[in-house]
MIVEX-348231 format. One record per residue (C-alpha): residue in one letter; z, x, y. Coordinates in steps of 0.25 Angstrom, whole numbers, plus 2048, in hexadecimal, padded with zeros to 3 digits. Last residue first. Layout:
N
aZXY ...
! end
This chain:
951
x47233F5A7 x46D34F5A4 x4793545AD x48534B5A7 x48034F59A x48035E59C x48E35C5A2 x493354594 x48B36058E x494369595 x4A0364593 x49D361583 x49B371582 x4A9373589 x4AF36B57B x4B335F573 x4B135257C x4B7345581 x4B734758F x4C6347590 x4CA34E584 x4C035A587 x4C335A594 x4D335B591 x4CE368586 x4C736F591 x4D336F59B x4DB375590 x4CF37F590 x4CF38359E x4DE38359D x4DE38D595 x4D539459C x4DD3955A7 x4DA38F5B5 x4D33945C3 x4CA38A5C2 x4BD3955C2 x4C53A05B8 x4CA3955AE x4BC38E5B0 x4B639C5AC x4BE39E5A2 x4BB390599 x4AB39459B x4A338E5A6 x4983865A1 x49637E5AF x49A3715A4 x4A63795A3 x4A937A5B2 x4A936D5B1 x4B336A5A8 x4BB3725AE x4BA36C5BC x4BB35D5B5 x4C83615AD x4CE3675B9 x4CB35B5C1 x4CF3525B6 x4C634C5AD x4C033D5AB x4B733F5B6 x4B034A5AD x4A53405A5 x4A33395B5 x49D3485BA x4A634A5C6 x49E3485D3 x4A633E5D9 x4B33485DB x4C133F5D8 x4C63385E3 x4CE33E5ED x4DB3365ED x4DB32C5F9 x4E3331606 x4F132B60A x4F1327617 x4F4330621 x50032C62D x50B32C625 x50433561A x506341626 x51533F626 x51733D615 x50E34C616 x518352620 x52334E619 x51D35560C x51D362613 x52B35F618 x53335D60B x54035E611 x544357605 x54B34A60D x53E34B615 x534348609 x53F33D605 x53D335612 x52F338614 x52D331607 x53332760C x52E326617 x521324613 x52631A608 x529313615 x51B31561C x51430F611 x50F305619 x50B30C626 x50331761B x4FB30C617 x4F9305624 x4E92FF624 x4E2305618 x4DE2F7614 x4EA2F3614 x4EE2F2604 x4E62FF603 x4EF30760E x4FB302609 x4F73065FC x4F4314601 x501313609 x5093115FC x50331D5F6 x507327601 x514323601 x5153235F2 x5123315F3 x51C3345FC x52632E5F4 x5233385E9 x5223445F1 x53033F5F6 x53433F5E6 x52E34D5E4 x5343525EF x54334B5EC x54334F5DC x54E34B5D8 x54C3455CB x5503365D1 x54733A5DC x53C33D5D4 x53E3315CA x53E3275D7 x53132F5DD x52832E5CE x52C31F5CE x52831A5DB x51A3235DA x51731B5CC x5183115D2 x5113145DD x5063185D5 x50730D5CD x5033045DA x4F830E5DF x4EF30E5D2 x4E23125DB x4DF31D5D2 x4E43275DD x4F131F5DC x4F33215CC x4F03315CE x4FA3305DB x50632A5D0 x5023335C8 x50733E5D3 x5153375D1 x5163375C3 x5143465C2 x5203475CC x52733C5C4 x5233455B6 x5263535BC x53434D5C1 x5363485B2 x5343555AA x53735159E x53135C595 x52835558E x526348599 x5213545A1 x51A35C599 x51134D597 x51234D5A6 x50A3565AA x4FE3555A2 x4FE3465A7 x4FF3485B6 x4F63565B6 x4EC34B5AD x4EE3415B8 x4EC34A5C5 x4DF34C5BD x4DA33F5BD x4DF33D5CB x4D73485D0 x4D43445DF x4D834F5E7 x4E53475EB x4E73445DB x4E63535D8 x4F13555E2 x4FA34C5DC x4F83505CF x4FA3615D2 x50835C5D9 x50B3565CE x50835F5C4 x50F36B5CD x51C36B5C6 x51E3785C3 x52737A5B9 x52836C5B6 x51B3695B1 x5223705A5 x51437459B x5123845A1 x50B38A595 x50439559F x4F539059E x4FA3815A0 x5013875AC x4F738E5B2 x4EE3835AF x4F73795B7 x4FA3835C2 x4EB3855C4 x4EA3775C7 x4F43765D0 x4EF3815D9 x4E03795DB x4E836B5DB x4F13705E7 x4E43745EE x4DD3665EC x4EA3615F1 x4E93685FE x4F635F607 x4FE36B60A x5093645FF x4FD3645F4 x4FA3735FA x5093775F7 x50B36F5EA x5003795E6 x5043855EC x5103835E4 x5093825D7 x50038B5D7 x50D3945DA x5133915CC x5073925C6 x50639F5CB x5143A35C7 x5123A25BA x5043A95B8 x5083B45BF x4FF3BE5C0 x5063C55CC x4FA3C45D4 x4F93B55D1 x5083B25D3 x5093BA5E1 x4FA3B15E6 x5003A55DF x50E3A65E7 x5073AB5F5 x4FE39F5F3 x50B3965F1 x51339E5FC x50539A607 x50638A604 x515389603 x51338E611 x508387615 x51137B611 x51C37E619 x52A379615 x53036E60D x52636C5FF x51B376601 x526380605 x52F37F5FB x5233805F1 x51F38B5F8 x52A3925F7 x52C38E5E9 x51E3975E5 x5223A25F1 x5323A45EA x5273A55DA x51E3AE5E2 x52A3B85E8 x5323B85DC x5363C75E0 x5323CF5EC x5423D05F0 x53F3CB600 x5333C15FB x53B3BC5EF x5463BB5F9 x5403B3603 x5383AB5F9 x5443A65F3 x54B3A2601 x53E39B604 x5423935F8 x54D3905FC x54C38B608 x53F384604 x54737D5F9 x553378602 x54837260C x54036B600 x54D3655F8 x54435D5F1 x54B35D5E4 x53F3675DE x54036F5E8 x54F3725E8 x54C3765DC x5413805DE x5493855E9 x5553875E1 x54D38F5D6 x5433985E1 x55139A5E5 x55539E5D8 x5493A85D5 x54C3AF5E1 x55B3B05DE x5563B65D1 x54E3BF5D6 x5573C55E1 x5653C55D7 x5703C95E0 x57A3C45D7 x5803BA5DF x5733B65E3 x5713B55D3 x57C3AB5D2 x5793A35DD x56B3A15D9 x56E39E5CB x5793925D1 x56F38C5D9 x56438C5CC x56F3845C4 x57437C5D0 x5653785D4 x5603775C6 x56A36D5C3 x5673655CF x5573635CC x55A3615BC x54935D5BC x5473635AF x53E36F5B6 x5493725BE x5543715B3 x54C37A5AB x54A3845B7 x5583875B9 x5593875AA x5503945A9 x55839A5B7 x5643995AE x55E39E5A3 x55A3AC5A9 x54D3AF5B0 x5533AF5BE x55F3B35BA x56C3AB5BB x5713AC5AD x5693B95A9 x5743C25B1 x5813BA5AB x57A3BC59D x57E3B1595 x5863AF588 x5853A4587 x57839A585 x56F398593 x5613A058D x56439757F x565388588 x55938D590 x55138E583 x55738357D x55237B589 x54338258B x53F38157A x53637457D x52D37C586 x529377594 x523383597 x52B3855A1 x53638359C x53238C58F x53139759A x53E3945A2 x545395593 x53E3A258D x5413AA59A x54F3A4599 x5513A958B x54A3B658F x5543B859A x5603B4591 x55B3BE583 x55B3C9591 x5693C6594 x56E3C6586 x5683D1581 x56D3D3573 x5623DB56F x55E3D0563 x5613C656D x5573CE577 x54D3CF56E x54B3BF56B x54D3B957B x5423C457D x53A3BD572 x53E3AF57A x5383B4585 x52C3BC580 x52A3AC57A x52B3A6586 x5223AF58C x5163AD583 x5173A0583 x51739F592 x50C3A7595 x5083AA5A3 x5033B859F x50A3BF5AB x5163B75AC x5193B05A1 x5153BA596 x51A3C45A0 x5293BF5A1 x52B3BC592 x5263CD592 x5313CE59B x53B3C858F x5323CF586 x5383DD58C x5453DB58C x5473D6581 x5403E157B x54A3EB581 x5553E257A x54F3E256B x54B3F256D x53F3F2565 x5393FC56E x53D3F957B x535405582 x5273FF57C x52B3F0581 x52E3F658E x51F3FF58D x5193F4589 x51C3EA595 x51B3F45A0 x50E3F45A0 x50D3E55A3 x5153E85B1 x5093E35BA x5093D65B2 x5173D35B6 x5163CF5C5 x51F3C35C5 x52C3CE5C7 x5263DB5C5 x5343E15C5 x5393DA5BA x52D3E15B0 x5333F05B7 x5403EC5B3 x53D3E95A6 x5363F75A5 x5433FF5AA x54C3F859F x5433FC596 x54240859A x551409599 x55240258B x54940C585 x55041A58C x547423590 x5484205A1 x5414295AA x5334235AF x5384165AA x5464165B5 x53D41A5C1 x53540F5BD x5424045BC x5474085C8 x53A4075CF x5393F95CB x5473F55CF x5453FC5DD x5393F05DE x53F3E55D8 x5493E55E3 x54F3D85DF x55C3D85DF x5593D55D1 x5513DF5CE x5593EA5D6 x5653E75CB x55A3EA5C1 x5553F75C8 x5643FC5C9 x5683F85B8 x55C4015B6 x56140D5C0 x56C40C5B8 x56840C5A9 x55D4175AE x56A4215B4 x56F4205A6 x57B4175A4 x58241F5A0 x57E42F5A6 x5734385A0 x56C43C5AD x5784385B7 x57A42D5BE x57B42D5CF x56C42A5D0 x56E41D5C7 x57C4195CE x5754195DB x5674105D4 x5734075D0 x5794065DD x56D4025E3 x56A3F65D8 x5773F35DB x5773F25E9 x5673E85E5 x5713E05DB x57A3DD5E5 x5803CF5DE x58F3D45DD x58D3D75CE x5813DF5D0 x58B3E75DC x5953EB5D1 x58A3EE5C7 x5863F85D1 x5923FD5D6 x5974015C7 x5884075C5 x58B40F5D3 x5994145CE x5934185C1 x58A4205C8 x5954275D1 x59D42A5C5 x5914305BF x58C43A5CA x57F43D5CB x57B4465D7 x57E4435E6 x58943A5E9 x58D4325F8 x5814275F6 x5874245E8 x5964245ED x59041A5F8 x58B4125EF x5974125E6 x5A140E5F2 x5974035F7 x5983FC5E9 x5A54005E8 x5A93F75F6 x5B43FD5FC x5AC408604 x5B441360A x5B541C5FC x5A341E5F9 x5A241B609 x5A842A60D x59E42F602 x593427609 x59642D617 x59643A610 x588439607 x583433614 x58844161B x58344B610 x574443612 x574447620 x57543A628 x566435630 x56342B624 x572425626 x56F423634 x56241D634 x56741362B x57340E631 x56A40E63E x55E406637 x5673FB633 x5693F8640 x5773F764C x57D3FC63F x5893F463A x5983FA639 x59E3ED631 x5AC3E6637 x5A33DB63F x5AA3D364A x5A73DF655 x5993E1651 x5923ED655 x5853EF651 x58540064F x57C409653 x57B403662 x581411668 x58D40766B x58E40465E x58D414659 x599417660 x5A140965D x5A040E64D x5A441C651 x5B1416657 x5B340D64B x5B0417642 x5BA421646 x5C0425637 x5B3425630 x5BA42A621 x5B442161B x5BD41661B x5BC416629 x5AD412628 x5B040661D x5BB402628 x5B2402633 x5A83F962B x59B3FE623 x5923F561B x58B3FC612 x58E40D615 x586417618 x582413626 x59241162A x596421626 x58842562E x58E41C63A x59B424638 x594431636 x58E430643 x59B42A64B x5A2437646 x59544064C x596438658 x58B42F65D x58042F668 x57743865F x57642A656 x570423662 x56042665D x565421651 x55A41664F x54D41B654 x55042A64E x554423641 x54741C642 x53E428643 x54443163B x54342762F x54E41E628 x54E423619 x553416612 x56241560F x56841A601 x56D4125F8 x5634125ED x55941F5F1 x55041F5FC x5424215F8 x53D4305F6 x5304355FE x53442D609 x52842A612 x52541C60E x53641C611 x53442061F x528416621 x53240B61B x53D40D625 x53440F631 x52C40162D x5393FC62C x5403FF63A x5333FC63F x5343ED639 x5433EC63C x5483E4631 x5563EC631 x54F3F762F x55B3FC625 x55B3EE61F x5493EC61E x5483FA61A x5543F860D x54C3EB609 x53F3F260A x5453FE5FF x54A3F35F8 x53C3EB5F9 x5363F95F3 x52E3FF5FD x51E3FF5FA x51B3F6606 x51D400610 x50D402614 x5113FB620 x50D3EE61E x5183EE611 x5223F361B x5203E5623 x51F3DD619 x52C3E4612 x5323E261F x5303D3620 x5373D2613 x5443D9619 x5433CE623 x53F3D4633 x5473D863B x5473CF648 x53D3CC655 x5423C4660 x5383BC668 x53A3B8676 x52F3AD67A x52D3AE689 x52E39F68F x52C3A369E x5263B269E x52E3BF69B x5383C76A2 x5423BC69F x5413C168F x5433CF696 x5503CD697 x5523C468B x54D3CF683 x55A3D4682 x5613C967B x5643D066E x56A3C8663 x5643CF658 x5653DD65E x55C3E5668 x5513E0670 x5443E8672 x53A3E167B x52C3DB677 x5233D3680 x5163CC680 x5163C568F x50B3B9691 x5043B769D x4FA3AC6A0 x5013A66AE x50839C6AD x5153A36AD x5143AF6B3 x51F3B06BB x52B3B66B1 x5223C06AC x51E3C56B8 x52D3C86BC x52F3CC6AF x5233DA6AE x5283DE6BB x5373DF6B8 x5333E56AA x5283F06B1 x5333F36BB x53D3F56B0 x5354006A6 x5323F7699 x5393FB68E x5423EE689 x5333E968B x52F3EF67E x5213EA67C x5183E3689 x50D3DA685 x5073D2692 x4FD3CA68E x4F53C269A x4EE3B6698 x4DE3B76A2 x4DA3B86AE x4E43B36B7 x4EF3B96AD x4EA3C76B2 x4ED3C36C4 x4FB3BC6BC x4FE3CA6B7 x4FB3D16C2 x5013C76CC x50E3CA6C4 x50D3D76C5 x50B3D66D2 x5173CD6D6 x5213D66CF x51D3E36D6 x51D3DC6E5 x52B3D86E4 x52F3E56DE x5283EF6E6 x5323F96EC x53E3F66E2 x5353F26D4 x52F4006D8 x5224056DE x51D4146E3 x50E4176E4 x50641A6DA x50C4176CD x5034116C8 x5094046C1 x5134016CE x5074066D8 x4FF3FD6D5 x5083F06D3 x50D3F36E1 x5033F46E7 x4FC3E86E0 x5073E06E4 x5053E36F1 x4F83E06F2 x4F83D56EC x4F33D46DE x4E43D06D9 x4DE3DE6DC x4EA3E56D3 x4E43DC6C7 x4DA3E26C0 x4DC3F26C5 x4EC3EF6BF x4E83EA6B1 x4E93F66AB x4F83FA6AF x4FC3EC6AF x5053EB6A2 x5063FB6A1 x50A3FE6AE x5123F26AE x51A3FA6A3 x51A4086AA x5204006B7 x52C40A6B8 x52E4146AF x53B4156A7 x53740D69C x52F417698 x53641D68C x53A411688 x52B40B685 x52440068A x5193F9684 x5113F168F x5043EA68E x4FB3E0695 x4F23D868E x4E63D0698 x4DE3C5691 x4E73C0688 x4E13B867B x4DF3C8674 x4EE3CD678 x4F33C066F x4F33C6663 x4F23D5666 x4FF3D2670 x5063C9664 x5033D5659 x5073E0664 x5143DA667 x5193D7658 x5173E5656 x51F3E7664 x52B3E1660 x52C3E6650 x5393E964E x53A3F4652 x5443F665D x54A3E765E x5453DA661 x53D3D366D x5303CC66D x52D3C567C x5233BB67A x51B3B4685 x5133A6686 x5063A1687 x50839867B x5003A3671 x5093AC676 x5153A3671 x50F3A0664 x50A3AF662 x51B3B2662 x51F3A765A x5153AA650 x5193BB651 x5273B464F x5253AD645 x51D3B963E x5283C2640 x5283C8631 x51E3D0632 x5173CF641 x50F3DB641 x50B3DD631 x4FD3DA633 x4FA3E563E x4F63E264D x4F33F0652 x4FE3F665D x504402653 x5143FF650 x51F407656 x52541164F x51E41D655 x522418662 x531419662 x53940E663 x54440F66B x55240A668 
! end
């Protein structure tokens, strides 16, 4: 298939040149950088010579001579064009180096003048293109750049590969790009052995549906709905140009496609893909259409409709390369995506209304029967609506809630004005089954197509809840809506329910309240009795249950016991927010590790069943966390990659999947990573206004700096999450469990006295709420409090026994963070007993040990670290700053900074706004310098500062 020039891409560098092939490109620049040639080869669009212009602007600037070819089919036919245009204007600068006979022949082969061919010159030709090139390399590396070699005219390839394969040594290098065809496709080992010694081939792919949507969105494309991107990225097959062409013809669309109905394929690429369709019959013609129209066509499916010849037709169109044949495979597959759709879009619109009628009685499957019926009917039509809905709940039940979304929008458009249910009743039930496959987007514009129309209270309210659920995390951009829902619900007991259990949702997420949430919770819990909701009274339950957990609430048991009493909602039972996920996460937070595996196991393969996209999200996020926690790194990291894959692909959950990511990552894979997720997680939580989230994502950049070895940055995050979480009501050090780490790192920087108040403040909420991994983990870091005080022998204690409780809980990365602390502190004393002399050498068994158990978890960050100790000695805490006034050394650091800031006169809102804290905890903070020093007010700060200054 050729290319035609108006599709191909301008020659400037852009930032979107290498989306998606970033590996590659590095692969690719490695192998340049070395001195060595590349050869990038792939099919028709996808993105060959882009790739070729962004390494030949890169690495043209370090050559001194770039020479260029960039043939085209066209002029294939004419002899020596391409070495024309490699050498052409370098001729006069080497022609005087050359022999004379090769310069002859070399003149008259790129002028013309004169007759020359490979026949009557050969011999001569090859060594004076060679000698050209080695006459440039003398002065200088030499770049050759030369674009769709599969057109390169035949004298100009043989001459082209004869140099090439003698030129090692010499500073030449080859930047290539041919057209290969097919997954498997060995073409370009032809002219893989045209190129140098050692030629790196690289094989360009489709791109994933998420690179796609990068790619359209530098485009101007990035306004499509992520359905409408999910359909480019199928019928493109990933082909960048494919999909660039697919989402410039919709840009241009004055109306979108409608549900079930394929995207409109432009001129331009119809004419690129079918340019053998004239080569068919009119029979075979109609039968391809027959196949286009339908899901997964077979023979048998084609003869059922009525296509009597299709295996003859079928073979026809095979051999034209329109179809893949596969002997073994009973299904009539397209050779690409793009050819099905192409030809569908080129059908009069009686003809597809034909082929889908023929479909409506061939198809066995009803859900494929009532599409088809749909897609063959014009006008309303009752029987065919009810059909539709039937087909719709038929494919919700089979776990294909985006089909069923589909077919409800079908059965919408086929209802009449005053049918039951109302077309608004089904186009709802459609936004709702797109929700939970996911496309929040189509969802959304449902729901405001459904408001601008709609009379009918429990419609719009309906229609308002979807909108809420669409924002996701991003609820204060909907706080409009709130009003007019509650205004539309009147005093309707199961509207308001409705209403206040999203209102729960704000107060935690917007506000970050949880007072106030739990208590829209349990008055949603309220209405929805009085309405008889059952499945709405479960989610506010639930709501009510993870946020008293959280809190550390006394009510957080019966509440869970109340949201899992009969009779149950079999929708709300493995939901996200339902009570299962509530208990899920009690049994986390209790330290029930293989509980919450089964129990969050058996939720994700319930709503995978079902087809729910944010819930299975949400559970592997669940599993990871869990697996986490047991010290199964590797097994965490897959999943949780897993999450952020799909939150990235469905564009929901996507800061909460990069929070664990990290996580995952800091623990057993690449720190930077984890480092660059956890900033993307506070960046998304702080633009969303998500107070929740944010301390979350505070958290795991923290643990991600202490793991990169900057605990000075790990005590910055980690004292913002401690005032966010006094600010939000959060008591259960549980939940995030970053005290330790915030102790640990605060004893590096030299802030023992403060890494003891986080130590104490800890762990009287966790002797409350029995939270015995918190108090070992809690127990370890004051173990390093005790041994930056010079107590070393309690501190290993004290180690010994945090480790043994760990590992009897379970907890494998916490107990091998353990041992690894003990390693560390039995050098040190090894070292003070010898005068320095051996320490690590003497703690090298518990070195090992901890090695040992780091290993067993796949904890590989953390290998590293017992690695370098080996060799390092462990470094003596910072002490504290000498300049701190003697009255203040009795404070913690955030005490001290506080404090001073005070005696600066700064008012309480003002040291919130400059420590990056609330003025809550401003004030809290106040009220412990108070205590410690003895005093009453601000007032008795300053004085104690103007009597420092006067002695």
């Amino acid at each position: 298939m050729t290319v035609r020039r108006d599709f191909q891409e301008p020659a400037r560098c852009r930032p979107d040149l290498v989306i998606g092939r970033e590996e590659l490109f590095a692969g690719a620049r490695e192998q340049l950088a070395s001195g060595g040639s590349v050869l990038l080869h792939g099919p028709a669009g996808i993105g060959k010579s882009t790739i070729l212009r962004a390494l030949a602007e890169e690495y043209g600037a370090t050559a001194r001579t770039v020479l260029r070819c960039s043939a085209t089919e066209s002029e294939s036919h004419l002899p020596f064009l391409a070495l024309a245009d490699l050498l052409g204007l370098v001729l006069d600068e080497v022609a005087s180096r050359l022999p004379a006979a090769q310069r002859t022949a070399l003149e008259s082969a790129l002028t013309g003048r004169g007759e020359s061919s490979l026949q009557r010159d050969g011999l001569a030709l090859r060594l004076a293109v060679l000698s050209a090139l080695r006459a440039l390399a003398a002065h200088g590396p030499v770049l050759i750049v030369a674009d769709d070699l599969q057109w390169l005219d035949p004298a100009s390839a043989e001459l082209l590969g004869f140099a090439a394969r003698r030129l090692e040594g010499t500073p030449v290098q080859l930047l290539c790009a041919v057209r290969t065809e097919g997954q498997e496709s060995q073409e370009y080992d032809r002219h893989l052995r045209a190129c140098p010694p050692g030629t790196l081939a690289v094989r360009l792919g489709p791109l994933s549906r998420t690179q796609v949507a990068q790619l359209l969105d530098h485009r101007g494309h990035g306004g499509l709905s992520r359905s409408t991107v999910r359909e480019i990225h199928r019928t493109s097959g990933g082909n960048p140009l494919f999909a660039l062409e697919l989402g410039r013809a919709l840009a241009d669309s004055p109306t979108p496609p409608r549900p079930g109905e394929p995207l409109p394929v432009p001129t331009s690429l119809r004419a690129l893909v079918l340019s053998r369709l004239d080569m068919l019959s009119v029979e075979a013609r109609r039968t391809l259409l027959v196949a286009s129209a339908g899901a997964r066509p077979t023979p048998a499916l084609l003869h059922a409709a009525g296509r009597e010849n299709a295996e003859a037709e079928c073979a026809q169109a095979a051999e034209l390369g329109l179809l893949a044949t596969e002997p073994d495979a009973p299904a009539v597959r397209f050779a690409h995506p793009l050819i099905s759709a192409a030809l569908y879009a080129e059908a009069p619109a009686h003809e597809r209304r034909a082929a889908h009628a023929a479909l409506s009685t061939a198809a066995s499957d009803p859900i494929e029967r009532a599409r088809h019926l749909a897609l063959a009917t014009t006008g309303t039509d009752p029987e065919v609506a009810a059909r539709l809905a039937e087909a719709a709940a038929l494919a919700r039940d089979r776990g294909a809630p985006s089909v069923a979304a589909q077919l409800g929008l079908l059965a919408a458009r086929h209802t009449p004005a005053d049918g039951t249910p109302s077309q608004e009743e089904r186009r709802l039930a459609a936004a709702e089954d797109a929700i939970t496959a996911g496309e929040v987007d189509l969802a959304r514009d449902i729901a405001r197509e459904v408001l601008a129309r709609a009379t009918v209270p429990a419609d719009r309210v309906r229609a308002w809840i979807i909108v809420i659920d669409t924002a996701g995390h991003t609820m204060a951009e909907v706080d409009a809506v709130f009003p007019q829902a509650l205004a539309d619900a009147g005093d309707d007991p199961r509207l308001l329910a409705l209403v206040h259990y999203q209102l729960a949702w704000r107060a935690l997420i917007v506000e970050g309240d949880f007072t106030e949430a739990r208590e829209a919770a349990a008055h949603a819990a309220e209405l929805a009795a009085r309405g008889q909701d059952r499945r709405t009274e479960l989610l506010a339950l639930a709501f009510q249950a993870q946020t008293e957990t959280l809190m550390g609430h006394p009510e957080a048991p019966r509440t869970i016991k109340r949201a899992l009493k009969e009779p149950q909602d079999p929708r709300v039972a493995c939901h996200h927010n339902g009570a299962g996920s509530a208990r899920f996460r009690w049994l986390v937070m209790g330290d029930q590790l293989a509980e919450a595996r089964a129990t969050v196991t058996a939720l994700l393969r319930e709503v995978r069943r079902r087809g729910s996209v944010e819930s299975e999200v949400h559970f592997l996020r669940g599993l990871a966390e869990t697996e986490l926690r047991a010290g199964h790194c590797g097994r965490a990291l897959d999943l949780a990659r897993d999450s952020l894959r799909l939150a990235r692909d469905s564009g929901i959950g996507e800061t909460a999947s990069a929070m664990l990511t990290s996580l995952a990552e800091a623990s057993g894979g690449d720190v930077d990573r984890a480092l660059v997720l956890a900033r993307e997680a506070v960046d998304h939580a702080e633009e969303d206004g998500d107070q929740m989230y944010l301390s979350r994502a505070l958290g795991a950049l923290g643990y991600a700096q202490l793991v990169a070895g900057d605990p000075a940055g790990t005590v910055r995050s980690l004292r913002r999450v401690r005032s966010l979480e006094l600010g939000l009501g959060i008591t259960d050090p549980a939940r995030g469990r970053w005290q330790g780490d915030l102790a640990e790192a605060l004893v590096r920087i030299g802030e023992p006295a403060e890494a003891q108040d986080v130590i104490d403040a800890s762990r009287e909420h966790a002797l409350r709420l029995g939270r015995e991994s918190v108090l070992a983990v809690l127990d370890r870091s004051e173990a390093l409090v005790r041994a930056a005080r010079g107590d070393l022998e309690a501190a290993l204690a004290q180690l010994t026994s945090a480790q043994d409780r760990l590992g009897k809980l379970g907890y494998g990365l916490e107990e091998a963070r353990a041992a690894f602390a003990l390693a560390r502190l039995r050098g040190r004393r090894t070292a003070a007993g010898t005068g320095g002399r051996e320490g690590v050498a003497g703690a090298a068994p518990a070195f090992d040990e901890a090695a040992r158990m780091f290993r067993r978890c796949r904890a590989l960050p953390w290998l590293r670290q017992v690695e370098e100790s080996r060799t390092t000695p462990e470094p003596e805490p910072v002490p504290p700053a000498p300049d701190a006034p003697a009255a203040l050394a009795v404070l913690a650091a955030m005490e001290r900074q506080v404090a001073a800031l005070v005696m600066e006169g700064a008012t309480n809102r003002e040291i919130a706004a400059r420590l990056f804290i609330s003025v809550k905890t401003v004030e809290a903070t106040l009220t412990r310098v108070y205590r410690k020093l003895g005093i009453r007010s601000r007032v008795d700060i300053v004085r104690l500062a103007a009597g420092r200054r006067a002695t």
